[in-house]
C-alpha positions as CSV (number, residue, x, y, z in Angstrom):
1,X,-11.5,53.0,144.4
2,X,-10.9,56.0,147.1
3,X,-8.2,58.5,145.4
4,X,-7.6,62.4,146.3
5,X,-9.7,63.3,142.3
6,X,-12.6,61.0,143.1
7,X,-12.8,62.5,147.0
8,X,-12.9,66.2,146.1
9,X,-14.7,65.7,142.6
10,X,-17.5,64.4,145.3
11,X,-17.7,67.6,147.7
12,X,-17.6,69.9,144.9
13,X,-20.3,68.3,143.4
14,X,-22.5,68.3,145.9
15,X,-23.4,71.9,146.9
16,X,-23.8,71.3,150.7
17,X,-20.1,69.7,150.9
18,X,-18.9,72.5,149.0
19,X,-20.9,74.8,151.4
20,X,-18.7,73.4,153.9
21,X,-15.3,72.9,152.6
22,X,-15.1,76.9,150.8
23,X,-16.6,78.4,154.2
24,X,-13.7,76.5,156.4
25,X,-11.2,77.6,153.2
26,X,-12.2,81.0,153.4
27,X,-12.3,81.3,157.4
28,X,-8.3,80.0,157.7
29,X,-7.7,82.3,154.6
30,X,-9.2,85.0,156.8
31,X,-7.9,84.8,159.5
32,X,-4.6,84.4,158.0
33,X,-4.7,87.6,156.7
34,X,-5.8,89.5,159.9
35,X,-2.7,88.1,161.8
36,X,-0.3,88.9,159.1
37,X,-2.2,92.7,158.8
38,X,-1.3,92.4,163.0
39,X,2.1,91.4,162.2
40,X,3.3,94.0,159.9
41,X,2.0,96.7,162.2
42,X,3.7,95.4,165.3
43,X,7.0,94.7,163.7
44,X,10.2,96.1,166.0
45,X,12.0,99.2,164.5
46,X,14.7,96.8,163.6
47,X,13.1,94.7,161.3
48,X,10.9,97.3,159.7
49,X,12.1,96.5,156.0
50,X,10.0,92.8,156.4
51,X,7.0,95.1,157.3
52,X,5.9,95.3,153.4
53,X,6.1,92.0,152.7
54,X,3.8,90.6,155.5
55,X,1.5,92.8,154.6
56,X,1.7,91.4,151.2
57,X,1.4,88.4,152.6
58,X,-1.8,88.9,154.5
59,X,-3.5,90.6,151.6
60,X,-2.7,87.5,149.6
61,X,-4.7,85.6,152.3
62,X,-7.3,88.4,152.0
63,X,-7.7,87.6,148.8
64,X,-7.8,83.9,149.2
65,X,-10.5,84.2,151.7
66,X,-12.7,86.4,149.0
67,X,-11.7,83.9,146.1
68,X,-13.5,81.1,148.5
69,X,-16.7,83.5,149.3
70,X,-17.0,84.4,145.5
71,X,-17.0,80.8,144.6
72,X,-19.6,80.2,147.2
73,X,-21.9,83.0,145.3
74,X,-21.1,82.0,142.1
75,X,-22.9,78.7,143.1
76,X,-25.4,81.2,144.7
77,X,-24.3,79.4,148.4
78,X,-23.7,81.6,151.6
79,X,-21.0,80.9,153.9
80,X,-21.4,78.7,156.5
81,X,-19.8,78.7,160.6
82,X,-17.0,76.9,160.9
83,X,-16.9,74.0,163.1
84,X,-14.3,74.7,165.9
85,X,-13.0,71.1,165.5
86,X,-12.0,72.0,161.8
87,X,-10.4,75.9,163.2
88,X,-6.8,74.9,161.8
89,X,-5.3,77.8,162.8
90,X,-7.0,78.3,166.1
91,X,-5.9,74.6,167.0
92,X,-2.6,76.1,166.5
93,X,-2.5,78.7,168.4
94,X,-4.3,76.5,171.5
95,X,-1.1,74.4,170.9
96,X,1.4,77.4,171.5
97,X,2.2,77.2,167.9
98,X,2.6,80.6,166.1
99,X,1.8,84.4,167.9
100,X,-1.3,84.5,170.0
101,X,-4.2,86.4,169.0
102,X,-4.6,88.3,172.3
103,X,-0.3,89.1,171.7
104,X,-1.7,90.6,168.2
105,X,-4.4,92.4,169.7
106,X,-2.1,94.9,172.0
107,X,-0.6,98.0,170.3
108,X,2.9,97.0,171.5
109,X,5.9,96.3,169.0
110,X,6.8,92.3,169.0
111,X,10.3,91.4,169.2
112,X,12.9,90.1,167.5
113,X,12.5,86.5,168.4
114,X,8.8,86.9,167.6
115,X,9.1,87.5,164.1
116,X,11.3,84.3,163.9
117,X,8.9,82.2,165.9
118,X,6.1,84.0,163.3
119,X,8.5,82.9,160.2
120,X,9.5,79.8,161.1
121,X,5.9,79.5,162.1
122,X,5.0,80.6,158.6
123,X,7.2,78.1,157.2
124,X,5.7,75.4,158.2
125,X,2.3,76.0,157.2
126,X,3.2,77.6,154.1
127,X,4.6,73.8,153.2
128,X,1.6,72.3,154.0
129,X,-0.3,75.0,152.2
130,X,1.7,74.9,149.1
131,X,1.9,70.6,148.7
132,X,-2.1,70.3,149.0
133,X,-2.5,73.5,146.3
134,X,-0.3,71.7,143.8
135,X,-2.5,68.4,144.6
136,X,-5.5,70.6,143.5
137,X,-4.0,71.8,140.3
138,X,-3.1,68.2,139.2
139,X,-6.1,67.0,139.5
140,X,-8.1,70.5,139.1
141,X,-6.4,73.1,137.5
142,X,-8.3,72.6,134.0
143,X,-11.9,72.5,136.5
144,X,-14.3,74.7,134.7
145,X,-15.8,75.9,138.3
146,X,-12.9,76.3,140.0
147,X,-9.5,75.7,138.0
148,X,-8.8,79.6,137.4
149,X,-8.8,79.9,141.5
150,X,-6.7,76.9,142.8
151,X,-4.0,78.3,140.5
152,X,-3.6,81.2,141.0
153,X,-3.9,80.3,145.1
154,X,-1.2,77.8,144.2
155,X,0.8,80.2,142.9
156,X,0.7,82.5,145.9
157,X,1.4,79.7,148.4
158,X,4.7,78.9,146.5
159,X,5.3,81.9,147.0
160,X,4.9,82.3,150.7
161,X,7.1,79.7,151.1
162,X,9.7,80.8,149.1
163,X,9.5,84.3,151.2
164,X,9.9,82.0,154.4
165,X,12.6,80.3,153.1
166,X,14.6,83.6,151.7
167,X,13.9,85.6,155.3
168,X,14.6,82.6,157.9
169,X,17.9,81.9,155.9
170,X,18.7,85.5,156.4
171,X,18.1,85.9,160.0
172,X,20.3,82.2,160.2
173,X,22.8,84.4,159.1
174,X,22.5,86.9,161.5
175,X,22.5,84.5,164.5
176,X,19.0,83.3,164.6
177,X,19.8,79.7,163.4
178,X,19.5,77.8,166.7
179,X,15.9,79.2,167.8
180,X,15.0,78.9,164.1
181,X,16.1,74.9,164.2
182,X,14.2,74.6,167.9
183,X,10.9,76.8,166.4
184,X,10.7,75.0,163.3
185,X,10.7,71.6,164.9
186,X,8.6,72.2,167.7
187,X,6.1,73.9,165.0
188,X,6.6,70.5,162.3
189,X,5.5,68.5,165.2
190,X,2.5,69.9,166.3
191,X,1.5,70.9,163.0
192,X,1.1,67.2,161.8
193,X,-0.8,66.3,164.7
194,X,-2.9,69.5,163.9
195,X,-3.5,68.3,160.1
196,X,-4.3,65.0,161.2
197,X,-7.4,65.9,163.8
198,X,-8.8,68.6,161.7
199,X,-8.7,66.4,158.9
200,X,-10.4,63.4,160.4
201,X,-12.6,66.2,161.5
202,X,-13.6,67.7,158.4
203,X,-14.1,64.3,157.1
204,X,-16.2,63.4,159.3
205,X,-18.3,66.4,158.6
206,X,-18.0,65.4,154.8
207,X,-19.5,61.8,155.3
208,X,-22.7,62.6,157.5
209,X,-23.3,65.3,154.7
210,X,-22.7,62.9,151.3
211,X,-24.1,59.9,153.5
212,X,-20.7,57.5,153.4
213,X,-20.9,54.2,153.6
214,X,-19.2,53.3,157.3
215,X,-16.8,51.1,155.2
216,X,-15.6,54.6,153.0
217,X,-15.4,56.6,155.9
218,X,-13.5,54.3,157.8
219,X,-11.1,53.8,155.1
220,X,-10.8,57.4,155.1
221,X,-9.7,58.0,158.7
222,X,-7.5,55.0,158.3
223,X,-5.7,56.8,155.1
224,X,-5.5,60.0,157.4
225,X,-4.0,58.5,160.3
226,X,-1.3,56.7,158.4
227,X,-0.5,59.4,156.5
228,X,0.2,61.2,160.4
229,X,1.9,57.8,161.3
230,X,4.8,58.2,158.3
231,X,5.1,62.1,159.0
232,X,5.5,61.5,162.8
233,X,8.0,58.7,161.4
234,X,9.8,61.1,159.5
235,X,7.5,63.1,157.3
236,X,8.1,66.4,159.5
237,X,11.5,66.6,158.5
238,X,10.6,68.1,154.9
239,X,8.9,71.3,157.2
240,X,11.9,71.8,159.1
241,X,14.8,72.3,156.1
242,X,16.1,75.6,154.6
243,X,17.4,76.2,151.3
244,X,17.9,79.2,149.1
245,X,14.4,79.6,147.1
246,X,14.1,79.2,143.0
247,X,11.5,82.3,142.9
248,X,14.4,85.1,145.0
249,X,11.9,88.3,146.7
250,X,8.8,86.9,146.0
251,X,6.7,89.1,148.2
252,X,8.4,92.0,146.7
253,X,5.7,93.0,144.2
254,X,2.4,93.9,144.3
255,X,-0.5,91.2,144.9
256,X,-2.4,90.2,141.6
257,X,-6.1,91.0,142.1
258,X,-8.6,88.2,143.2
259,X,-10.6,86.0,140.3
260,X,-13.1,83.9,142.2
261,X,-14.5,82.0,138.7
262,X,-12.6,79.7,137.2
């Protein structure tokens, strides 16, 4: 019987699949971090108070990308490239979803409405982020390989949300709330679609590499692709709501240092 423990309890036993999944892990973590790192030092003069906390932020993601590369060498693995078919973020971008890289890449302040697009943006993903962390834990937060790392990962995606949540009501507030509504869905949308190719992507890689039977892997894509059909249905609308957070300034502290064994 196909269920989420049995799936990933295969690629992490197997080292190549492991090889795989960490490498793409730690690339998205990555490259999180260096647009967040962009971010902060591109905020407008007006907004310079949400400077520290993206670059809190992307340091978390920093630190997400090493967690992934230290349980590659604990295994005594090497990362591995990162098929463009399974580039979440850069899928994203190509999509017009989020702040280009080349926009990052000029030494010129962003606006205002680009640090909602980039937290309304940030929402979204951050959701996605923080559902399949808690999935982990579940199922893997007592792993004796890598239980220490999912939680504490978990941990710092609730928290990214939470941030999202806090600053996107604020600017709502402050007369934001129509763009934020227009950002958020236009971001849900293509995000799903997004999650549903990389992830019948990444599968794909998965079953040539632990040598599915067609029948598994076509029940796989099938799962995948109705999980897209009940989001596009009305899934999305759980990406696009705000609400006053449980954990209040959660990016207000200092990250907690990396552990990459469990």
């Amino acid at each position: 019987m196909l269920s989420a423990r049995s799936l990933f309890q295969e690629i992490v036993g197997h080292d190549d699949s492991f090889q795989l999944f960490c490498s793409i892990a730690a690339s998205g973590e990555s490259q999180g971090g260096w647009e967040n790192a962009r971010i902060a030092a591109l905020v407008p003069d007006g907004m310079r108070h949400l400077a520290p906390k993206i670059t809190r932020h992307g340091a978390d993601e920093d630190k997400h990308g090493r967690i992934f590369r230290a349980l590659l060498r604990n295994r005594g693995l090497a990362p591995v490239p990162v098929p463009p078919e399974t580039d979440y973020t850069m899928l994203l971008e190509r999509r017009g979803i989020g702040l280009a890289h080349d926009r990052l890449r000029r030494e010129q302040a962003l606006s205002e409405r680009d640090i909602v697009v980039y937290l309304a943006h940030s929402r979204v993903t951050e959701q996605r982020a923080s559902e399949q962390m808690v999935l982990l834990v579940n199922h893997f937060g007592d792993h004796p390989e890598i239980g220490r790392a999912v939680r504490q990962i978990s941990g710092d995606e609730d928290n990214h949300l939470a941030y999202c949540h806090e600053e996107l009501l604020r600017l709502a507030r402050a007369g934001h709330g129509r763009t934020i509504q227009r950002v958020l869905r236009e971001s849900a949308l293509a995000e799903i679609a997004v999650y549903r190719d990389v992830s019948l992507a990444v599968m794909a890689h998965m079953g040539r590499l632990l040598r599915w039977p067609a029948p598994k892997a076509a029940a796989l894509a099938a799962g995948i692709r109705g999980v897209y059909a009940y989001e596009r249905f009305a899934g999305w609308h759980r990406m696009v709501g705000l609400r006053p957070p449980e954990r209040r300034d959660a990016l207000g502290s200092a990250p907690a240092a990396a552990h990459g064994r469990a």
